[in-house]
N, C-alpha and C positions, 0 to 999 in steps of 0.2 A: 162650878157645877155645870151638867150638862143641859141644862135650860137658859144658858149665858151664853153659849155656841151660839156661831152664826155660821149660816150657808149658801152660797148664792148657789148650789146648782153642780158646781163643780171642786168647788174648798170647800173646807169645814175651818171656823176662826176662833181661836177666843178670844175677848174683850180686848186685851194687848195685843194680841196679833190684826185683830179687827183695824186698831187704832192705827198699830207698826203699817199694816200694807196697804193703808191708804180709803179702805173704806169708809171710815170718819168722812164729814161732812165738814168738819169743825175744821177753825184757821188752822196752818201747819205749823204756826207759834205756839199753839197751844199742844203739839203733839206728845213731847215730850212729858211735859208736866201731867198731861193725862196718864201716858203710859206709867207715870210717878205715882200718881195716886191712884191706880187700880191696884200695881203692884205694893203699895202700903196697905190695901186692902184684903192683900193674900190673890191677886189675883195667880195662876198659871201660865205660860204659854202654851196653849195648844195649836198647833197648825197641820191640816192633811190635808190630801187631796181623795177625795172620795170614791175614785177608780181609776187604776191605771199604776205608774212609777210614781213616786213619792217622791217630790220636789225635792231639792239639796238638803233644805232648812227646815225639813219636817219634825213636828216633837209631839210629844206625846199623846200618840194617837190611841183609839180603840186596839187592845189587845189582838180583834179580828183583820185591824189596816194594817198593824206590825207584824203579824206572823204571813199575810199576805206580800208585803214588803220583804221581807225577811226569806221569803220561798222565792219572790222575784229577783231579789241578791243573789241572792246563793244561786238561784240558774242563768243570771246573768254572771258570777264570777266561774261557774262549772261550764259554761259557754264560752268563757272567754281562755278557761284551762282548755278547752279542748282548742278553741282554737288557735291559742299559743300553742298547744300539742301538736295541734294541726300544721301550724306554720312553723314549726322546728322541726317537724317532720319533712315536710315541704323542703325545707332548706337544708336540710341533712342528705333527701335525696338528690335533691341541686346539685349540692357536692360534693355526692357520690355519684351524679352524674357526669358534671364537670370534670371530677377528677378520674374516670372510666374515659370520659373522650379525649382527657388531654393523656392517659396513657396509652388508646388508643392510638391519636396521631402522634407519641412518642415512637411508638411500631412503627406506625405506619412510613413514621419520617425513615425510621432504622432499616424497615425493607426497600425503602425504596433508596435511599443510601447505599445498601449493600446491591442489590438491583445495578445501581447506576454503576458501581466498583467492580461486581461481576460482569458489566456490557462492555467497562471502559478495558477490561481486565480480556476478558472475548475480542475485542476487536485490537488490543494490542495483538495477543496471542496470534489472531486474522492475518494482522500487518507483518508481522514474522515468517509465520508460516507463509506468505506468498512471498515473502522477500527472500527467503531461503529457497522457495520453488522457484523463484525467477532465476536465483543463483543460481541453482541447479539445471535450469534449461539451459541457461546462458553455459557452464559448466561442458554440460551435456553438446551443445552447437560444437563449443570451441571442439568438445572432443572428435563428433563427427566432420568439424573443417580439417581437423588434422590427420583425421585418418583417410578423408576422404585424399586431402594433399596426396600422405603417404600412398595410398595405395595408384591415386593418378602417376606420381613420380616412381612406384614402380611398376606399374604397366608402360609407360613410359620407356622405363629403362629395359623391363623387358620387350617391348617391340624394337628396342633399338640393338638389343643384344639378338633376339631373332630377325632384325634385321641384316647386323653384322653378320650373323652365321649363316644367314639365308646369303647375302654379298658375297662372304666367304665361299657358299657353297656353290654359288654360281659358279666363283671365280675360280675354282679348284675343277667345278665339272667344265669349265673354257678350257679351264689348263688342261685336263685330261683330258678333253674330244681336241685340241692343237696336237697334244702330245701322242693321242692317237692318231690323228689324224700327219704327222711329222714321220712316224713310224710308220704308218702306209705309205706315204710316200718315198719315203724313203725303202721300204720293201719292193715298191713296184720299179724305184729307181735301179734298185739293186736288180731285179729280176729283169727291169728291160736291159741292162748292162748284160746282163747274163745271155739274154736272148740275141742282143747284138751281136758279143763275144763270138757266142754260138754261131751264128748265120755267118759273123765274119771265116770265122774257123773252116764253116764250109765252105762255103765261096773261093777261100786260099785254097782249098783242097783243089777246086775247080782249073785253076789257070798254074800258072810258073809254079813251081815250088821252090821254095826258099832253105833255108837251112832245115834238115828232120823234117822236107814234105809238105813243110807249113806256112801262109801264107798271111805275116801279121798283119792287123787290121792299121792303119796307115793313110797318110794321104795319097795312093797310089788311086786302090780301090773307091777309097770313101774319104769323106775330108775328116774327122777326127770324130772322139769317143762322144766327145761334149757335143760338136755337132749332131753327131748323132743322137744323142738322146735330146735333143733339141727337135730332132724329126719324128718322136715318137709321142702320142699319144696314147694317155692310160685311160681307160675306161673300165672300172669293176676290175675284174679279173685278166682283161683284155689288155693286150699293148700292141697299136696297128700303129704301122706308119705312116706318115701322111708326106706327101708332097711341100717344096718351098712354096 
């Protein structure tokens, strides 16, 4: 009955529970056998807490502490759905975050992989392309050293072939001012012969005459032809005699 309740304030007991949690005064030898003989008396156990969460071991309380309990439940088990809901949410985006950044730096690693392939791939390509340019200059050298040879070895040979022919031509205009110059003298040689001749011719006319009136030139007169042209000098056009 509820005039058998007891309350300090903060529980509500009944008689057995009174006993059960200690508030008895009475030896703890005797606990038992008490709690024996209410419940042979039809006792109940009642036990609540009169405001707040309801102890583990709460029973039969006022219809008003159970559905108060009962609404505290259910939004502590609606509290604890959400926040399981909460925290499987939580952790669903975790790893759907995790698994964004590790496909992220999956990419990322793949760009820059292909990155390092395309620079390694660029500066092969780099190394080539100037190794073939250097071949090419080097190429290119050898071809201006040989052409430069060639064309030195034939200026070369052409100043030595203009040189010959200029040698040549010297030697041929020697030959010809000798050869002209052999022909004049020998014209002038002939013409002072001729002029001697002459002079002797007259001079024979001059003294004795000889066979046909003529008086040949001879050691009488003159001592000989050679001599004489020995006593002539040529000058130009001129042939004067000169004295031993």
């Amino acid at each position: 009955m509820d005039f058998n309740l007891f309350t300090d304030g903060e529980y509500t007991y009944s008689p057995t529970k009174y006993v059960e949690k200690g508030k008895c005064r009475g030896g703890n030898s005797q606990t038992q056998s008490l709690i024996k003989l209410l419940k042979d008396f039809k006792a109940i156990d009642r036990y609540w807490k009169n405001e707040g969460p309801q102890p583990p071991d709460y029973e039969n309380a006022p219809p008003h502490i159970v559905k108060v309990e009962e609404e505290r439940k259910e939004a502590e088990r609606r509290k604890k759905r959400e926040a399981e809901e909460q925290r499987r949410r939580i952790e669903k985006e975790q790893r759907e975050l995790a698994e964004e950044r590790r496909r992220i730096a999956l990419e990322q690693e793949a760009a820059q992989a292909k990155a390092e392939r395309e620079e390694r791939a660029f500066r092969q390509r780099q190394a080539h392309e100037a190794k073939i340019h250097a071949m090419n200059i080097a190429k290119e050298n050898d071809r201006l050293k040989l052409k430069e040879a060639k064309d030195a070895h034939a200026l070369k040979q052409a100043a030595s072939m203009s040189k010959l022919r200029n040698d040549e031509n010297d030697a041929e205009h020697r030959r010809r001012l000798k050869l002209i110059g052999e022909r004049k003298s020998l014209a002038q040689s002939q013409e002072a012969l001729h002029w001697a001749y002459t002079q002797g011719l007259e001079q024979g006319g001059a003294g004795p005459a000889g066979p046909g009136g003529r008086k040949a030139l001879g050691m009488g007169g003159y001592k000989s032809n050679l001599n004489l042209g020995r006593r002539l000098q040529i000058e130009g056009g001129r042939i004067e005699e000169i004295d031993e």
